[in-house]
Each structure stands twice: as C-alpha cells, then as structure tokens.
C-alpha positions in Angstrom: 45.3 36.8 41.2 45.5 38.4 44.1 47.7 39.4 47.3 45.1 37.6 49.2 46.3 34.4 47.1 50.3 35.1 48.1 49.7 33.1 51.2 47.1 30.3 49.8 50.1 29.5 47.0 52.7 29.3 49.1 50.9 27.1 52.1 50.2 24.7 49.1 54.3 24.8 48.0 55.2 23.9 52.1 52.6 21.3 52.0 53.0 19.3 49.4 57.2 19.8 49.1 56.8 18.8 52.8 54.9 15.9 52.5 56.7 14.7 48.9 60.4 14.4 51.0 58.8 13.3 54.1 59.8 9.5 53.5 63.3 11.0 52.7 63.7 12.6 56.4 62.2 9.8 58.5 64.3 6.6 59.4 65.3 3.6 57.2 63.4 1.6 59.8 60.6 4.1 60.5 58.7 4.0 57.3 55.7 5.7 57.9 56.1 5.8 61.8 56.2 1.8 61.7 59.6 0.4 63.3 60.7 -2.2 61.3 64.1 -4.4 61.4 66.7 -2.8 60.0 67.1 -6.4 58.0 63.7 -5.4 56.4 64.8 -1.5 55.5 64.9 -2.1 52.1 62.3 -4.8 51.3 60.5 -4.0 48.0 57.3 -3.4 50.2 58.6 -0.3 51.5 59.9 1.1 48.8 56.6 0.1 46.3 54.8 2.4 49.2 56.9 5.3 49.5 56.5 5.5 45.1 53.2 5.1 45.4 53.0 7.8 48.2 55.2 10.1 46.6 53.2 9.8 43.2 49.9 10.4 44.6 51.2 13.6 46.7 52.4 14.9 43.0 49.3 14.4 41.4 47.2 15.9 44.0 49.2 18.7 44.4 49.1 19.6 40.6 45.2 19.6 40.8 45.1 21.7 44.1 48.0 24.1 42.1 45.5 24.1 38.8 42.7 24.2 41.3 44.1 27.3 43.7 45.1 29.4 40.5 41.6 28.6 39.1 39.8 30.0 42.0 42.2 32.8 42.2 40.8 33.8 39.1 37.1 33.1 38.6 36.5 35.1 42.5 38.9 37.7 41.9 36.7 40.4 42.3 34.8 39.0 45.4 35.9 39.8 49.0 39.2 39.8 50.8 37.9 37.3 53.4 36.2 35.1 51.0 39.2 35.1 48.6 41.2 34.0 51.6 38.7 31.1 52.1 38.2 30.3 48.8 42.0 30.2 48.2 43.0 28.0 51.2 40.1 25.3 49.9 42.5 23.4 48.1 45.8 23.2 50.7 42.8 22.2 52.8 42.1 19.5 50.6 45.3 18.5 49.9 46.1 18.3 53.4 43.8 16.2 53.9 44.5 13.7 50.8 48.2 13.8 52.0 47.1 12.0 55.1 44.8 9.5 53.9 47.9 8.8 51.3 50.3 8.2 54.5 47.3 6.3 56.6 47.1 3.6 53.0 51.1 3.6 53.0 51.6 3.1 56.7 48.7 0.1 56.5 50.2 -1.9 54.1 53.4 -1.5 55.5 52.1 -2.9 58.8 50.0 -5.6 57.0 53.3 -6.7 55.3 55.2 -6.8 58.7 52.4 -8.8 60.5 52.0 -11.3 57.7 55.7 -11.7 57.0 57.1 -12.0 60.7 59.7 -9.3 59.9 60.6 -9.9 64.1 60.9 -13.7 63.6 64.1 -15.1 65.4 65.6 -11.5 66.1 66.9 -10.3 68.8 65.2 -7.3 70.1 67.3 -4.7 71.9 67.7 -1.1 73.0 70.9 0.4 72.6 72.5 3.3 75.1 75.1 5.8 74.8 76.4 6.8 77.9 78.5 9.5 76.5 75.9 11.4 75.4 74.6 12.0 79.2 78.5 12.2 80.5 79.9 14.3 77.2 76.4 16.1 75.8 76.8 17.9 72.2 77.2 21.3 73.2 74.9 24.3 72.0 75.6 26.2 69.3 74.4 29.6 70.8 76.4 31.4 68.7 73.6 30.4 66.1 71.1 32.1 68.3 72.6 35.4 67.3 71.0 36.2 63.7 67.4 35.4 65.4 68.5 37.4 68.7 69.5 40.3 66.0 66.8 40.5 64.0 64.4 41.1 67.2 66.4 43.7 68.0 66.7 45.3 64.4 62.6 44.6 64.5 62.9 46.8 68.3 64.8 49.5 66.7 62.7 49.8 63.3 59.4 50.6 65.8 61.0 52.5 68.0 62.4 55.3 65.3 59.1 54.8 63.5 56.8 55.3 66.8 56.3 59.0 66.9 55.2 59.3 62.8 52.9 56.3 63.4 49.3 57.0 62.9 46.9 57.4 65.8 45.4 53.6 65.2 47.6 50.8 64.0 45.8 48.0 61.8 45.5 44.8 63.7 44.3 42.3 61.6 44.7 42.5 57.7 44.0 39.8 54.4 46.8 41.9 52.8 45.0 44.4 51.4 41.6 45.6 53.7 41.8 46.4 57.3 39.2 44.9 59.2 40.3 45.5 63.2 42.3 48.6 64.3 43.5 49.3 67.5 44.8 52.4 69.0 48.6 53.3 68.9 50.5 52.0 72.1 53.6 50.7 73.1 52.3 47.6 73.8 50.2 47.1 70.0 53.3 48.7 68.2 55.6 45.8 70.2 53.2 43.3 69.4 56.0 41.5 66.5 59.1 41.8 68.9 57.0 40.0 71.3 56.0 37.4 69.5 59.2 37.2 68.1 60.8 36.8 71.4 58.6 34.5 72.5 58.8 32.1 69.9 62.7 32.6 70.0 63.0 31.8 73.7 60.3 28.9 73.2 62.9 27.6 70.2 65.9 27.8 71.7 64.4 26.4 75.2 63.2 22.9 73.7 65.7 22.8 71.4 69.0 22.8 74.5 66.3 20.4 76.2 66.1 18.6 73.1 70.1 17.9 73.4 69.5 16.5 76.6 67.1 14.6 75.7 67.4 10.7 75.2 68.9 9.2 71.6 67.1 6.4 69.5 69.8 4.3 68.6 69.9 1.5 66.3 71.3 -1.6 68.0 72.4 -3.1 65.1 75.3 -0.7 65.1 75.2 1.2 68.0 78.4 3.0 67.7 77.8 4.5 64.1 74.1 6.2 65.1 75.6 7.5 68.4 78.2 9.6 66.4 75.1 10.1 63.5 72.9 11.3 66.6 75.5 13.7 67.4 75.7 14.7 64.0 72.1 15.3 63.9 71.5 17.5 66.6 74.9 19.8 65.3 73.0 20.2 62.3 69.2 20.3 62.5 70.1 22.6 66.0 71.8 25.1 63.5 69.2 24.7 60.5 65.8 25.3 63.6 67.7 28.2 65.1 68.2 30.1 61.6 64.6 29.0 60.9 63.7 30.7 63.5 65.4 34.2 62.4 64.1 34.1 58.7 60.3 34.1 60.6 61.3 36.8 62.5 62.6 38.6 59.1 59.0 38.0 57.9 57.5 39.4 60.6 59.4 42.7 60.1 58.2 42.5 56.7 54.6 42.6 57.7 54.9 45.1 60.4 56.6 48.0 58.4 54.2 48.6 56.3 51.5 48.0 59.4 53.3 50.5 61.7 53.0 52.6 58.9 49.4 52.5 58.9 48.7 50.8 55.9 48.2 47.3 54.5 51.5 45.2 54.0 50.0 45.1 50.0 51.3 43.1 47.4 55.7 43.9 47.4 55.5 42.9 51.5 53.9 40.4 51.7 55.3 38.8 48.3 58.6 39.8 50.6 57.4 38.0 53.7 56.0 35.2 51.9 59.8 34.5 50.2 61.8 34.9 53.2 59.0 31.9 54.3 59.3 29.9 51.8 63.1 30.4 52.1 63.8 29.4 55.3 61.4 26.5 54.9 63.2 25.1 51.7 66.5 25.1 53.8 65.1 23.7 56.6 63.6 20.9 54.6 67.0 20.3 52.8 68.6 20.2 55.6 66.8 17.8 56.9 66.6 15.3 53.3 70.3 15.2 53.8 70.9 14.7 57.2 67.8 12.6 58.1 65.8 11.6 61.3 68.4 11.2 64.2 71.2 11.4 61.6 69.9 8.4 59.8 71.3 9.6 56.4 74.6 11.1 57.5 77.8 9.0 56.5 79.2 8.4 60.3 82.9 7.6 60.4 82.5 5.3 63.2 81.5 2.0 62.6 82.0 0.0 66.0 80.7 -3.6 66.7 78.1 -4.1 64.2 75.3 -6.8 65.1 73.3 -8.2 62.6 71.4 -10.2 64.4 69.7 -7.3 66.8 66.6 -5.5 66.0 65.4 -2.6 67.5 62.6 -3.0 69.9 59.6 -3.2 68.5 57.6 -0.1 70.1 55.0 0.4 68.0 52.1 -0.1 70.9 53.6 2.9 72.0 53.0 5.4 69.2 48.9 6.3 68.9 47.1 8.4 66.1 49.3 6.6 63.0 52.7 7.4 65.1 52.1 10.6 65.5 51.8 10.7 69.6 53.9 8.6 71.7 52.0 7.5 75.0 54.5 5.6 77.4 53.8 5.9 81.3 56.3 3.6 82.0 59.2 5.6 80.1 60.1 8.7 82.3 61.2 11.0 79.7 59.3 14.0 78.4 60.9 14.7 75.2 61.6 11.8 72.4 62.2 11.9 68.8 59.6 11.9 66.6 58.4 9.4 64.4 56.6 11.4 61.6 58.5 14.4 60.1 61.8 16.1 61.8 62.7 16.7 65.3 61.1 15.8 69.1 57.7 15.9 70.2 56.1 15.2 73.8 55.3 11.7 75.8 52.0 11.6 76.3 52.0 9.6 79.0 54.0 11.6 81.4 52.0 13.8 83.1 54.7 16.6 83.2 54.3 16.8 79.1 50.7 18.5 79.7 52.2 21.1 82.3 54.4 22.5 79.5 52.2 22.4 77.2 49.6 23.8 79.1 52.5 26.7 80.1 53.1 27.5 76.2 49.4 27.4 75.5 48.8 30.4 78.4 51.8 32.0 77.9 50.7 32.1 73.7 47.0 33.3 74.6 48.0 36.4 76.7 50.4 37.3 74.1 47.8 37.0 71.9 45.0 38.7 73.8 45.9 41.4 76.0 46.8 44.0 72.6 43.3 43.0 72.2 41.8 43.6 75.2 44.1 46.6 76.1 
C-alpha cells in the first residue's frame, strides 16, 4: 500500500459514511427527496427502505474496502498514475451503487405514496415566518476567524519560505512523482492562499445569502420549525465555516512540502488526508444531530399545532431524483435542499445560472493562469 492509495481510502470512508447517515440528515417528510405528510413520517414503508438502503450501502462498501486494499496490493509496484486509477475504481463503483440504492428507495417510496393516497383529505399548506425576514439569524462572523487565520498562517509560511524555494515548484503530484513543474513565482508559490481565499469568500458569501434565504417550514407546526430553522442555520453556519478552515489546514499541508520542492510523500499527505477526514466527520455529525432545516433539534416552542395540514406537495418541482429544483414561478434563487445538507440553486430562475456561471469563471482563471503564466 501506497501514498497514492491515502486518498483512494479515504474518498471511499466520506462516501459511504456519507451516504450510510444520509437518511439521518434529510427531513422526516423528505425521505429520499419525496415530500410526504408528516402523518405518513413514520409509516413502516419508509423505515423498511431506509434499512434496506442503509444495509446495502454497508455491504457495498466492505467489498469496495476488501476490493480498494486488494488493488492496492496486487499493482503496488505499477505506476503512480495508474495506482491512482486503479485505486479510485472502487469509490467509483460504489458511488455509483450508492445511487442506484437511493433511486430503488426513493421508487418505492413514491409507489407507496401514489397507491396509498398519503394526500387524501389533507389539507395542503405553506407556512411563513415573517420574523425571519423582519428579525434574520444573525451571522456568526466571529466563526470566519479560524478559516480567515489559517490563510494568513498559509500567507506567512510562503512568504518566509520564498527565497530558499527551489527554482521550479512542482505543480501537479500523485504524492510521490512529479509530473508538471512550473517556474518559481509569486503568483505559483500563492497558488494555495488563493484558492483558499477564494473558496473562503465563496463559503462565507452563500452561506450569509443562505440566511437570507427563504425557510421550509412544516405547517403542521409552524411555530416549532421556525425556531428549529433558526436553530439550524446557528449551527450548520458554524460547523460549514470551520469546514472550511480544516481544508485550508490541508492545503498547507500539501504545499509545505511542495514549496519545498519536493513531493508531499507519505507523513503529508497522511496529515492532509486526517485533517480531511476530520473536518468531514464533524461536519457530518453535525449535521446527524441537528438535521435538514433543524428537523432533528428539540425546539422549545411548540405553538398552534395542526394536524390536519400537510405540507404542499412539491414534488413536480424537484427533477433528477430531487436533486434540482426547477420552479419559474418561485422567485427565489437559493432553497434548501432536498438530498443531503444545506441550499442549492433554483433552476428555473435565470439569475441561478449567472452565479454559477460567475463561480465557474472565476474557478477556471484561478485554475489556469499559474498554468499559463
């Protein structure tokens, strides 16, 4: 086993830890990105699907673990880049076995709800908080600090190493061969802190918008998920922003070694690789506890609770399994996602595709113009 296999191993631990808690994170009545009465939360359906799911992402994960180390070992003499290949088969794989688990889960789920009337008779609503416009969770900047500090420890690492570097830095590295150099420059050796400060101000940009942007509230009790909204973005805000430092940790942890004029070898990047692995297991519990819009936080506030009301059924909205949300009628940019933690774009607003065409072009000159310089 290899350096080269550091990386393979612990894309296959995110993977399938990440898709294992995934029914844990997302809404009582969102399972598998299908909106369901929150009468119908815990039918036996459900829960026989999210087993089911969770046993077949074990099982598949052991063989891509047996099959990973397995590879590791028959082709460890071959080539850095085919090792990296060769290694990444099985996440690959189990990537792709992970969704056709949630695609079976999420159809019978909908099958159940079709052939059952789950809506029958309810009363379907959408519930709004004015407060949250009028009185907005405020932002916990402060937590920007430990991202905002390690850029700046990152800054002050190149600058005192700068004038021992070598003559050509290496630019693109398995973990132990070089296979692109470029020559030393400001620019190349500021590469990380750039990136770093991009991603940062990209992090901390959606994720103010984010508190801004509208809550999915349960009409049933609108009261309690306002106050477990609020909950929610105090929480996950905190958890994304100190993400975001412990990747800009592991990019320091790459680049030492790089500035250096060497390979990050196998002590870096098991480093960098940990420091990833930790700030994705926190993130991830984070979110198991606190849950999709707060949905798993014990709110104090109860309110007017109303049995009888149902969310609105918006499922028409939600394409590719729930994944994208296409709504021109609904003016907002940023909504909650259905599938995993946090917010992702509407579709059908044609402002969503000018900022994401603005992060694409900002992300490609940052990418090419060390390369082309």
């Amino acid at each position: 086993m290899t350096a080269t296999f550091i990386g393979p191993l612990t894309a296959l631990f995110l993977v399938a830890g990440s898709a294992w808690t995934m029914p844990s994170v997302q809404r009582p009545t969102l399972p598998f990105g299908v909106r369901v009465p929150v009468q119908r939360a815990g039918d036996d359906a459900i829960a026989e699907q999210v087993r089911a799911f969770r046993t077949r992402v074990a099982g598949a994960g052991l063989l891509a673990l047996i099959a990973t180390i397995t590879l590791g070992t028959v082709f460890s003499t071959a080539e850095e880049e085919t090792l990296a290949l060769i290694g990444s088969a099985p996440t690959v794989a189990l990537l792709l076995l992970v969704a056709l688990f949630y695609l079976r889960a999420r159809r019978a789920i909908l099958r159940v709800k079709t052939t059952d009337d789950w809506y029958g008779g309810l009363a379907q609503r959408v519930a709004v908080d004015t407060s949250l416009r009028t009185r907005s969770e405020r932002f916990p900047w402060a937590w920007t600090l430990p991202a905002l500090l390690t850029l700046l420890g990152t800054l002050a690492v190149g600058i005192v190493l700068y004038p021992d570097m070598p003559a050509r830095i290496p630019m693109r590295t398995t973990g132990l061969e070089v296979h692109a150099w470029q020559p030393k420059s400001p620019w190349v050796v500021g590469l990380p802190v750039t990136i770093g400060l991009f991603t940062t101000a990209l992090v901390i940009g959606l994720l103010a918008w984010s508190y801004r942007s509208r809550a999915d509230l349960e009409p049933s009790a609108p009261v309690r998920s306002a106050a477990q909204h609020r909950l929610f973005l105090q929480r996950i805000g905190r958890a994304l922003l100190l993400f975001t430092a412990g990747m800009n940790a592991a990019m320091l942890f790459a680049f030492v070694p790089i500035w250096q004029g060497r390979t990050p070898g196998v002590a870096a990047m098991t480093g960098l690789m940990l420091v990833c692995l930790l700030s994705t297991a926190y993130l991830i519990i984070v979110g198991v506890r606190t849950g999709q819009g707060g949905s798993r936080i014990l709110a104090d506030e109860q309110g007017t609770e109303r049995p009888d009301a149902a969310h609105f059924d918006d499922d028409r909205y939600w394409r590719f399994v729930g994944l994208c949300y296409v709504n021109r009628e609904d003016p907002a940019i940023l909504v909650q996602k259905r599938v995993g933690l946090g917010w992702t774009f509407n579709f059908g607003n044609p402002r969503s595709y000018l900022v994401l065409a603005g992060i694409l072009v900002i992300t490609a000159l940052i990418v090419l113009v060390p390369v082309l310089a």
